[in-house]
Each structure stands twice: as C-alpha cells, then as structure tokens.
DRENDO-1510 file (C-alpha; in Angstrom, 1 decimal, always signed):
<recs>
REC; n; res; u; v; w
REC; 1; UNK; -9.2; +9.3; -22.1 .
REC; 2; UNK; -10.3; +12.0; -24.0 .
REC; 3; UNK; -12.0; +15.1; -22.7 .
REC; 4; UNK; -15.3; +14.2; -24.3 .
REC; 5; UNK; -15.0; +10.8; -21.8 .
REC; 6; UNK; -13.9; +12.9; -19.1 .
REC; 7; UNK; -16.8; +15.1; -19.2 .
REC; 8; UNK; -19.2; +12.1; -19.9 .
REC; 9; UNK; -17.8; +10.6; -16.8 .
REC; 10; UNK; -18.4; +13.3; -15.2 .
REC; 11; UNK; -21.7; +13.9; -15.9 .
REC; 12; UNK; -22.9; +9.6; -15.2 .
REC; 13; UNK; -21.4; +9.9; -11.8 .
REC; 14; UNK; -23.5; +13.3; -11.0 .
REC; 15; UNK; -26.5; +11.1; -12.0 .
REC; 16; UNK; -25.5; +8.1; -10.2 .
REC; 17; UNK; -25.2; +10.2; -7.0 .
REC; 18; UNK; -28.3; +11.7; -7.0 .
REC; 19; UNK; -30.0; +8.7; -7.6 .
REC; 20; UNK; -28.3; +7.5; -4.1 .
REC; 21; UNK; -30.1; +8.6; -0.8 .
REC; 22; UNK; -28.8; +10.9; +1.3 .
REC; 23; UNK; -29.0; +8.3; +3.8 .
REC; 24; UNK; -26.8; +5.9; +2.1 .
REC; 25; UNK; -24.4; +8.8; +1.1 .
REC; 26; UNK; -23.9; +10.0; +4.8 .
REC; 27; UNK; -23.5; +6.1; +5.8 .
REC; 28; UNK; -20.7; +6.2; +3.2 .
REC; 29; UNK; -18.9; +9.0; +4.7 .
REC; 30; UNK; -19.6; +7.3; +8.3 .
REC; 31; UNK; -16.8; +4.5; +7.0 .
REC; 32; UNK; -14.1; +6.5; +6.4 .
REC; 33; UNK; -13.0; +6.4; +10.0 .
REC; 34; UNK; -13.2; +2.9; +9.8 .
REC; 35; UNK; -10.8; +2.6; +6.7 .
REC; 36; UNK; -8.4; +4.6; +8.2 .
REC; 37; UNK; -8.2; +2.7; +11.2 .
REC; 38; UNK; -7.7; -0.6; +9.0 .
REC; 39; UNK; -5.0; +1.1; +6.9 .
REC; 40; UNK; -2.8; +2.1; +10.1 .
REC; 41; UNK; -3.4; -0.3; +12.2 .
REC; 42; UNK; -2.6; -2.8; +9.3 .
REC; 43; UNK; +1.3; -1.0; +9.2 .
REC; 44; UNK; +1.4; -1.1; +12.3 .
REC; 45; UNK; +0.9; -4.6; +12.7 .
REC; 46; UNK; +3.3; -5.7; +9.8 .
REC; 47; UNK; +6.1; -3.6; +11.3 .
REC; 48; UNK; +5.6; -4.7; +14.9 .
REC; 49; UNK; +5.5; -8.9; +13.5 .
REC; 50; UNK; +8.6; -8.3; +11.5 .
REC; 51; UNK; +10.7; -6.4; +14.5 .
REC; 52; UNK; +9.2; -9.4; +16.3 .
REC; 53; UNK; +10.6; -11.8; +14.1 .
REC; 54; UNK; +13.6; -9.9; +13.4 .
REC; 55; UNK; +14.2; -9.8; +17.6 .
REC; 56; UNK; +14.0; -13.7; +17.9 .
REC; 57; UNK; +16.3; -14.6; +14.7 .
REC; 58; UNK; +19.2; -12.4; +16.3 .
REC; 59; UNK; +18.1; -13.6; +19.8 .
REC; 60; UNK; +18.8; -17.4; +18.5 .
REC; 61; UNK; +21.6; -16.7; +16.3 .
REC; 62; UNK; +23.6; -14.8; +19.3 .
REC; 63; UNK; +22.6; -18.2; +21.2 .
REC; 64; UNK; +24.2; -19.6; +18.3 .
REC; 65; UNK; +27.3; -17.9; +17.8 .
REC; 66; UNK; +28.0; -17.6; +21.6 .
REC; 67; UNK; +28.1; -21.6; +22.0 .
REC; 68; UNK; +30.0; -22.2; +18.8 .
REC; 69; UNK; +32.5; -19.8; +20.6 .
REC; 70; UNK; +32.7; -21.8; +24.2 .
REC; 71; UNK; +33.0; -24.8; +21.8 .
REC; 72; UNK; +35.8; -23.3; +19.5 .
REC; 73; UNK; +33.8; -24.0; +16.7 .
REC; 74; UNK; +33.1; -20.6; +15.0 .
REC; 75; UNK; +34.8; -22.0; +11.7 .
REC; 76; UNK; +31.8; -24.4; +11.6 .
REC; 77; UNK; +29.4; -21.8; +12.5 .
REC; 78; UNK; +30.5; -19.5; +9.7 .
REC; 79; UNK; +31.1; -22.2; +6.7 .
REC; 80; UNK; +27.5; -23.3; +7.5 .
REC; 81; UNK; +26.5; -19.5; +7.7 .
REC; 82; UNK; +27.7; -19.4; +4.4 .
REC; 83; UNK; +26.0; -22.3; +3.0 .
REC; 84; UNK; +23.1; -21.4; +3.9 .
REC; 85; UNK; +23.3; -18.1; +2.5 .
REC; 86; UNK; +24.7; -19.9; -0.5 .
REC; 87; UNK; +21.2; -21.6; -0.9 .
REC; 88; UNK; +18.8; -18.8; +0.1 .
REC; 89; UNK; +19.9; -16.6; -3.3 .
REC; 90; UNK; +20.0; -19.8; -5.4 .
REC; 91; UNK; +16.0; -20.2; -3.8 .
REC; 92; UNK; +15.6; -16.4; -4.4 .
REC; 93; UNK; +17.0; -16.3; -8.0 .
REC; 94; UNK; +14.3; -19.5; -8.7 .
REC; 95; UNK; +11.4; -17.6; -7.3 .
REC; 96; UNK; +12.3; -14.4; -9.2 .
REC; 97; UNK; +12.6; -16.7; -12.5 .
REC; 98; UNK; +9.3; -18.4; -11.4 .
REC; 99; UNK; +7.7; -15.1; -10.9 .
REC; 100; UNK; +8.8; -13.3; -14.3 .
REC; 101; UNK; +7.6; -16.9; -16.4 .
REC; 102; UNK; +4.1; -16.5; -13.8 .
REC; 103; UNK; +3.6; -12.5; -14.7 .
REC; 104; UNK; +4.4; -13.1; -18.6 .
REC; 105; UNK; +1.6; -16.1; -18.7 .
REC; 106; UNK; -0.6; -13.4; -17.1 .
REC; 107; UNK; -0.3; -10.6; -19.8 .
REC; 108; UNK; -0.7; -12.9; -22.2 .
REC; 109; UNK; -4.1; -14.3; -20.6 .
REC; 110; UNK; -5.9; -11.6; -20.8 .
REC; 111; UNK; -3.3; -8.7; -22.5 .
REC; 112; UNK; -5.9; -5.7; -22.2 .
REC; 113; UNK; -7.2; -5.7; -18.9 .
REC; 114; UNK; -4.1; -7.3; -17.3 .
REC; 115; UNK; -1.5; -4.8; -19.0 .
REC; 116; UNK; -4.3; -1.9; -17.3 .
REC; 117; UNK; -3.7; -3.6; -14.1 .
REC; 118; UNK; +0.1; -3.4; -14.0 .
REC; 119; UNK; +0.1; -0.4; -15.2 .
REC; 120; UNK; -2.2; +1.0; -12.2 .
REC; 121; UNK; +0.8; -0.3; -10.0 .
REC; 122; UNK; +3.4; +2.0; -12.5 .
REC; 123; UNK; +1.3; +4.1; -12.3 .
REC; 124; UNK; +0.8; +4.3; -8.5 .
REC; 125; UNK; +4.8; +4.0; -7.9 .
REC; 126; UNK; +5.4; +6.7; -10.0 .
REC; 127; UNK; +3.1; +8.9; -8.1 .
REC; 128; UNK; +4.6; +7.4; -4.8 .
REC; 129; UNK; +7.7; +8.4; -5.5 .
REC; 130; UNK; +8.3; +10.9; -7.8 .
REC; 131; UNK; +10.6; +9.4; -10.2 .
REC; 132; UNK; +13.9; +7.5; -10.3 .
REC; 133; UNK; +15.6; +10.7; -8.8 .
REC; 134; UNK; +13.2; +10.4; -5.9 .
REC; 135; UNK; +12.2; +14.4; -6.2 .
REC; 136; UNK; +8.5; +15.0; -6.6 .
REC; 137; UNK; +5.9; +13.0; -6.3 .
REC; 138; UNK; +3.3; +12.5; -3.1 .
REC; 139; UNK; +5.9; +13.7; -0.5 .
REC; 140; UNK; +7.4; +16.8; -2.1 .
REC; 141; UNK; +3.6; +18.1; -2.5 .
REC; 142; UNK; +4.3; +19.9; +0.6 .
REC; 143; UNK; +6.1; +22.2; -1.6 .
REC; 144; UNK; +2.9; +23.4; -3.0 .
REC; 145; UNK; +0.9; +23.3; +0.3 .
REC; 146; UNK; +3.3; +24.4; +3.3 .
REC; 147; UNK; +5.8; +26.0; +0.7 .
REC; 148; UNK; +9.9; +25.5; +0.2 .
REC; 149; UNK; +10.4; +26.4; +4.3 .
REC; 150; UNK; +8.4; +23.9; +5.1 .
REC; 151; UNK; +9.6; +21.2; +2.8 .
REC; 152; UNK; +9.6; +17.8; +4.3 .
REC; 153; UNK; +6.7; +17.7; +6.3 .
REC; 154; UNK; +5.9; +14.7; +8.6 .
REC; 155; UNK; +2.5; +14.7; +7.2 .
REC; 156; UNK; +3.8; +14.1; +3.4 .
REC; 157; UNK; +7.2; +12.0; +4.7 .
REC; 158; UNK; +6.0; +9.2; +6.3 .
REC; 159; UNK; +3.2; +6.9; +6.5 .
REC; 160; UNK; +0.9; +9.1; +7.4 .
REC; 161; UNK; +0.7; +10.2; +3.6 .
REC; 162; UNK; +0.6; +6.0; +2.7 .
REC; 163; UNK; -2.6; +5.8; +5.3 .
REC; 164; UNK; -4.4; +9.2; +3.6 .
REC; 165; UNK; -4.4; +7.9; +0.3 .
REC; 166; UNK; -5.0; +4.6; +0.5 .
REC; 167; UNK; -8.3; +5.7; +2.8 .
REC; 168; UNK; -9.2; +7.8; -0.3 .
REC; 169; UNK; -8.7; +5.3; -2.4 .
REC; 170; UNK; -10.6; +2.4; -0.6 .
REC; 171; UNK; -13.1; +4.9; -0.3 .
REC; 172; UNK; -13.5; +5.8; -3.8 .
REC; 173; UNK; -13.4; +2.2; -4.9 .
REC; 174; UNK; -16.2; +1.4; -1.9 .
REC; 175; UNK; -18.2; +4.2; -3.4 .
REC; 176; UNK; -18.1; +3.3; -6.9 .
REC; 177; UNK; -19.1; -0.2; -5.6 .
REC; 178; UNK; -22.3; +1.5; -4.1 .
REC; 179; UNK; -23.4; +3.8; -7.2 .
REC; 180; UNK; -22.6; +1.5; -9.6 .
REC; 181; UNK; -26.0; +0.1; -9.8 .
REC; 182; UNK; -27.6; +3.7; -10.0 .
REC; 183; UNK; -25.0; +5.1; -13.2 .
REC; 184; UNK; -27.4; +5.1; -16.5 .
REC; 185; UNK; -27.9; +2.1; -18.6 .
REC; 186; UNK; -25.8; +3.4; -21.3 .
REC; 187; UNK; -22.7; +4.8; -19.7 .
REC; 188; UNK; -18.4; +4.3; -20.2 .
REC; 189; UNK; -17.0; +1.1; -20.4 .
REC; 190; UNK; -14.5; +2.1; -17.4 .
REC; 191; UNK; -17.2; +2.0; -14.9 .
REC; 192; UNK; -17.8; -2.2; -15.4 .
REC; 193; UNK; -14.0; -2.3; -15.8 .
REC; 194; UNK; -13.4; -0.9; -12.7 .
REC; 195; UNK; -16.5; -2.9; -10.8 .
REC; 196; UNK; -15.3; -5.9; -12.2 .
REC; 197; UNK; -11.7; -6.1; -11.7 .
REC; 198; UNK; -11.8; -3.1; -8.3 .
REC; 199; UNK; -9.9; -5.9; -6.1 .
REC; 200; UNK; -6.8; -6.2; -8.7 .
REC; 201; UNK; -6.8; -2.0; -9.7 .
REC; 202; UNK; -6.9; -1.3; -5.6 .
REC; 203; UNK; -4.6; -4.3; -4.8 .
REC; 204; UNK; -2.1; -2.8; -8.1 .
REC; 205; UNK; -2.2; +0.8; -7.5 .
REC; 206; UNK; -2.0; +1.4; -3.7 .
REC; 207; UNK; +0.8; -0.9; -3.7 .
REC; 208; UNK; +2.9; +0.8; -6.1 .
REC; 209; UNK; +2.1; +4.2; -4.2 .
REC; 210; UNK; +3.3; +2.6; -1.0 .
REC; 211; UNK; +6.4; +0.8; -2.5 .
REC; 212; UNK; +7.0; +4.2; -4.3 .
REC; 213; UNK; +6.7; +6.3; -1.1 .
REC; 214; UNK; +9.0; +3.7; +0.8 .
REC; 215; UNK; +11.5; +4.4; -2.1 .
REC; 216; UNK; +11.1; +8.3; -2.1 .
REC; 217; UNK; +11.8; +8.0; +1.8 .
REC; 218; UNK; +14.3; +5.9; +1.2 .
REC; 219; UNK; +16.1; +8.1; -0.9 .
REC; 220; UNK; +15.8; +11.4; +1.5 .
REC; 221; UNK; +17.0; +9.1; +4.1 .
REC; 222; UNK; +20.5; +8.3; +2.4 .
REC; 223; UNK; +21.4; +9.8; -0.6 .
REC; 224; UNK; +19.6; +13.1; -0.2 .
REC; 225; UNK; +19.9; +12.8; +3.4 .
REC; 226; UNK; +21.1; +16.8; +4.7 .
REC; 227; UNK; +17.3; +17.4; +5.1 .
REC; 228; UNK; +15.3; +17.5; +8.0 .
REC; 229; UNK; +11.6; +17.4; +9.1 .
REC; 230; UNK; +10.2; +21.0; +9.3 .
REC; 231; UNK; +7.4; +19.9; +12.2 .
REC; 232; UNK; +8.3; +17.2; +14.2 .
REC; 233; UNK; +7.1; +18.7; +18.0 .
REC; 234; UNK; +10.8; +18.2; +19.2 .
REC; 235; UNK; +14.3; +19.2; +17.9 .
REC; 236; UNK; +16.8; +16.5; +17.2 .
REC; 237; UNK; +20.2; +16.4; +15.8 .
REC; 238; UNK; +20.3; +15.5; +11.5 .
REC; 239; UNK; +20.7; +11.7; +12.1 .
REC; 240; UNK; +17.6; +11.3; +14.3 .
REC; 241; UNK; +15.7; +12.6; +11.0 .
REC; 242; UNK; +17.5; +10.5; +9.2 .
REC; 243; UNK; +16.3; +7.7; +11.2 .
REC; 244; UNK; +12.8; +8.7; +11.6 .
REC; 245; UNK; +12.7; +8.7; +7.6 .
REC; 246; UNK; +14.6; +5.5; +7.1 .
REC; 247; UNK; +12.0; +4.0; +9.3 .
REC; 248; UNK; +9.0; +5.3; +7.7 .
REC; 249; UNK; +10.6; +3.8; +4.5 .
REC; 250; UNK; +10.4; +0.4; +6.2 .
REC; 251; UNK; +7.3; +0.7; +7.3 .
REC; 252; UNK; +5.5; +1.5; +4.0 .
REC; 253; UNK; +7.7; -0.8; +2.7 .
REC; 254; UNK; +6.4; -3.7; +4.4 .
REC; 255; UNK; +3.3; -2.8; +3.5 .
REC; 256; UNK; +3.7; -2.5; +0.2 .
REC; 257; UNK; +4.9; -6.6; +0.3 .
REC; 258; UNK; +2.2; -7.6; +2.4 .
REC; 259; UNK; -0.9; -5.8; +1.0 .
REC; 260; UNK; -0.9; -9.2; -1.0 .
REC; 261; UNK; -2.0; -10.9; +2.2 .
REC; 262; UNK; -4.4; -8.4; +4.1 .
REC; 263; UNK; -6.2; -7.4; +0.9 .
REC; 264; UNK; -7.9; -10.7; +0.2 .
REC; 265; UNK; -10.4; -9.2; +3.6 .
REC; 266; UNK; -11.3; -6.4; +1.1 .
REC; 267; UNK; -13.9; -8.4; -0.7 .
REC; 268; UNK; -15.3; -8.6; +3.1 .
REC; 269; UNK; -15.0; -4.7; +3.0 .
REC; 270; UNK; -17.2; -4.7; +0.0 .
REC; 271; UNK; -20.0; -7.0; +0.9 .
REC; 272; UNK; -20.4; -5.6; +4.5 .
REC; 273; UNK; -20.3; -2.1; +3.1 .
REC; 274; UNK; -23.2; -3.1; +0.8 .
REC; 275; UNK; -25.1; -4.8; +3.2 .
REC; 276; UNK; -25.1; -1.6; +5.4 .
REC; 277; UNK; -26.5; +0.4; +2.1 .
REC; 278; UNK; -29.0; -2.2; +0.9 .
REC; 279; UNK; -29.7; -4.2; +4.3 .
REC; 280; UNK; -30.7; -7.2; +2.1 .
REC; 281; UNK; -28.4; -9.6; +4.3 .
REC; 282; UNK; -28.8; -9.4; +7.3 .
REC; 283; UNK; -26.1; -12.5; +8.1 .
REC; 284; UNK; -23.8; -9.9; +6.1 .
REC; 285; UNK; -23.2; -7.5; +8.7 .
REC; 286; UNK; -22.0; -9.8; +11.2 .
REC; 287; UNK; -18.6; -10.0; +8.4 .
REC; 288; UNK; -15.7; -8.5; +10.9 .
REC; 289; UNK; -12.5; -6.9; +9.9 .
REC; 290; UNK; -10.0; -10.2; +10.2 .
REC; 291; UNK; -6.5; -8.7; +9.7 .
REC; 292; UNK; -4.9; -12.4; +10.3 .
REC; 293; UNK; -3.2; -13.7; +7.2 .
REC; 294; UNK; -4.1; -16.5; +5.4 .
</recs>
C-alpha cells in the first residue's frame, strides 16, 4: 500500500467515524470487556479439556498396563502399543497429504483473495514470534517498553499478550463492521475486502500470532531457556520459569489449533454487536456467547 492509500485510508475512516454517534461509539468501547473475557476464558477452557483428556488417557492406560502386568502379558501390551502407533502416523501422514491437496485447490479457487488470506496468518506468525530464531517479535517488545532489565515480562511472555491482541483485533474488525456503512461512497477497495472476507482475515491472522507466540515461548522455554521472568510476584528457582513459559507455550498453542472451532460463534459476535448499534432486531440480541464446539 502506498502512502497515498495510507493517507486516503486514513482520511475515509475519520469520515466514517464522525458520521457514527457518540452513542454507538461509547457502546463499542462498552464490548471490549466482553471480548476479553471471551478470549481468556476460551484458553482457559481448551487447556483445562485437554489436561482433562490427557488425565483420563494415562488414568486408562495405567489401568492398562498394570493388568497386562498381573497377567504377564506386557509383550502383548507393547506389540499392540506399537501397532497402534504404527497406524496413527500412517492416519497423520494421510491427513497432512489431504490437507496440502485441500489448501492447493483453495489458492487456486480464488488465488487473490485466498493468497491475502494466508498471508494474514504469515503474517500474523511472524509477528507472534519474531522469526525462526524466536528473538523479537510480540514478546521481546518489552524491550522497548520496560527496557533490557526488564526483559521477559509476564505481560509480553505468556497469554496474557495472545488475550490483548486478539481483543484489539476482534475489536477493530467489530468496529470496521459498524462504520462500514458510514465510509464514503467512493472509498479503497480494502474496506469491502476486509467486510467481506473479516471471518477468514480474523480467523488467519490471530491464529498465526497465537501459534507464533506459542513458538516464541517455546523457544525461551528450551533452547534459550537461562532467562527468567522479571515480575512474577514470587521468586522461584530457573526451572520453575521454565515451566511457567513452557506452559504458556501450550496454552496459546492450543488455541491457536482450536480457534478453527470457537470462531465459527464470531459471526454471532457480529450480528449481536450490530443489533446493539442499529436495534433493528430485536430477536438479535437474545444471540448468547456459546463456546461449545460444533
């Protein structure tokens, strides 16, 4: 985008904003608390499920194990151990050759707007984490804020970063949404771009920023792993850190796989949001956040 379109976009989303009420701006700013409770609460949920899940596979395979050991038959146990294993990659290696001939049939579909969408998730990962060094990036802009003794803030190196920006970006998508209707008759092609395809941009670019946070902790977890958090409100020996990091990792992690699932309520984000500014529906507002997955 050249500066030209930059300051042309600029100027039609001054316009569009003072065309909206000061009413229907303050009701806008009333929903961020209500974004950033979805966003946490959703990682929250996907990491309590999964530790869940993860609990009652070892419960049952320690059931397992222990009665194929009274019955002397821990060669059977592991042969079938490591059939099965056998057949989950040969299931993985299909649905990663399934999903490569799936993503190529969707570039060529539509290549313009499609190659802009996965690019918002390069984009987004990039950002996330900083690289393929893991240095820079979302995190490591406590650097600029607290400065180099403060490196490795909790506020930049865990999810708490993941849950700030994705609230700023629901909400900037939300309140594009809202103005759209008031930007001038003749304005940037980006702006129906953007309204048209918001769901697949939002789904594409906040998932690559949390799958390239997960990957930045990751990283300072492990391989660059002789930091520690500057402010945690207790002092704990290196591997503690460690820990706390590798689990924030895991957290944004998950989300970044399961955003597929929870974002298909966002389209109820965007039609009770709009309801609430244009009060044409009144059956709209009833919409409730369902964070069950379909």
């Amino acid at each position: 985008m050249t500066k030209q379109q930059i300051l042309r976009l600029n100027e039609e989303l001054k316009y569009a904003v003072m065309k909206t009420t000061n009413k229907d701006l303050t009701a806008l700013g009333g929903k961020i608390p209500l974004i950033l409770i979805y966003v946490a609460s959703r990682r929250l949920k996907n990491a309590k499920d999964i530790v869940l899940k993860m609990g009652k596979y070892f419960s049952l395979e320690g059931n397992k194990f222990y009665k194929a050991f009274l019955n002397k038959e821990l060669k059977k146990y592991f042969n079938n151990k490591y059939k099965q294993t056998n057949e989950n990659i040969e299931e993985l290696n299909e649905e990663i050759i399934k999903a490569v001939k799936n993503f190529s049939k969707y570039i060529r579909k539509n290549p313009k707007t499609n190659i802009a969408i996965f690019l918002m998730f390069i984009l987004g990962a990039y950002l996330g984490s900083g690289g393929i060094d893991g240095d820079g990036g979302i995190p490591d802009l406590d650097l600029e804020i607290f400065g180099i003794e403060n490196h490795r803030s909790i506020f930049t190196h865990s999810v708490i970063a993941g849950i700030i920006i994705e609230t700023l970006i629901l909400f900037s998508i939300i309140a594009i949404d809202m103005i759209y209707d008031k930007l001038p008759k003749e304005h940037l092609e980006i702006w129906d771009l953007i309204h048209e395809k918001k769901d697949n941009f939002l789904f594409n670019f906040t998932t690559g920023v949390s799958a390239g946070l997960a990957y930045h902790f990751t990283i300072d977890a492990t391989i660059d792993g002789m930091g520690t958090y500057k402010d945690l409100p207790f002092s704990a020996p290196r591997e503690v850190h460690q820990f706390i990091m590798g689990a924030n990792a895991f957290i944004e992690g998950l989300d970044a796989y399961y955003k597929k699932f929870d974002y298909k309520i966002i389209k109820n984000l965007f039609i009770l949001f709009k309801s609430k500014f244009n009060k044409k529906d009144s059956n709209e507002t009833k919409i409730r956040l369902n964070y069950r997955r379909s």
